[in-house]
C-alpha positions as CSV (number, residue, x, y, z in Angstrom):
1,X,67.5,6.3,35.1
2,X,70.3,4.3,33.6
3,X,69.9,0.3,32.6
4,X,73.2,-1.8,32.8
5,X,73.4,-3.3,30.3
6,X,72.0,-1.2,28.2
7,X,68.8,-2.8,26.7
8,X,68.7,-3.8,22.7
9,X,65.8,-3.0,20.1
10,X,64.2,-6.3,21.1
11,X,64.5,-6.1,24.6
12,X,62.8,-2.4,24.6
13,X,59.7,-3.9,21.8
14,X,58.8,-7.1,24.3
15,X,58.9,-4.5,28.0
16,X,56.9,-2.5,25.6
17,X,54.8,-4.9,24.1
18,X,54.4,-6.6,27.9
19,X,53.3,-3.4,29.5
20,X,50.8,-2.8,26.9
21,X,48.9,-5.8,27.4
22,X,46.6,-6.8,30.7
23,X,49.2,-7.5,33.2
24,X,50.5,-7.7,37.2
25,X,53.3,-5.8,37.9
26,X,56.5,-6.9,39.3
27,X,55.0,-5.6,43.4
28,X,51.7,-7.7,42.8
29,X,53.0,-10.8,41.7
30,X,52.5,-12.7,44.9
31,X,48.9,-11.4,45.3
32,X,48.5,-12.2,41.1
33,X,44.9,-14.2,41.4
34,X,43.8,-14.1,37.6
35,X,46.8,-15.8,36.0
36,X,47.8,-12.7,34.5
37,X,51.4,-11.9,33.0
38,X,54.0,-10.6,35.3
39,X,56.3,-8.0,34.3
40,X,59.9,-7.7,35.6
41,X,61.1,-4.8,37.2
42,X,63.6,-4.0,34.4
43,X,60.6,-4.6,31.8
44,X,59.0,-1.8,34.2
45,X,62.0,0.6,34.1
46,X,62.0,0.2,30.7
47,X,58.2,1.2,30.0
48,X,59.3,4.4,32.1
49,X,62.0,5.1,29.6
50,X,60.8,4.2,26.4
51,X,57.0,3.9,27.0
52,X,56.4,8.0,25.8
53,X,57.0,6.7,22.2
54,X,60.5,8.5,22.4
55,X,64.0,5.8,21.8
56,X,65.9,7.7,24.5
């Protein structure tokens, strides 16, 4: 999976930092009843990428 553009040390600490905390994803944000946070897909790709503790 490739990002364009390619994210920055900040970007990759908040996905990171979004995804670790109580949240809704991206395909539940219409049905998001609690008020919760909603990530972005892109915060989601990056959690896929980055989220096994490994920079790339």
């Amino acid at each position: 999976m490739k990002l364009d553009p390619p994210p920055d040390l900040v970007e990759i600490a908040e996905a990171l930092d979004a995804m670790a905390k109580p949240h809704v994803g991206s395909g539940w944000a219409n049905l998001n009843f609690d008020g919760l946070p909603c990530t972005t897909p892109r915060q989601e790709a990056i959690w896929k990428i980055y989220g096994n503790g490994e920079l790339g």
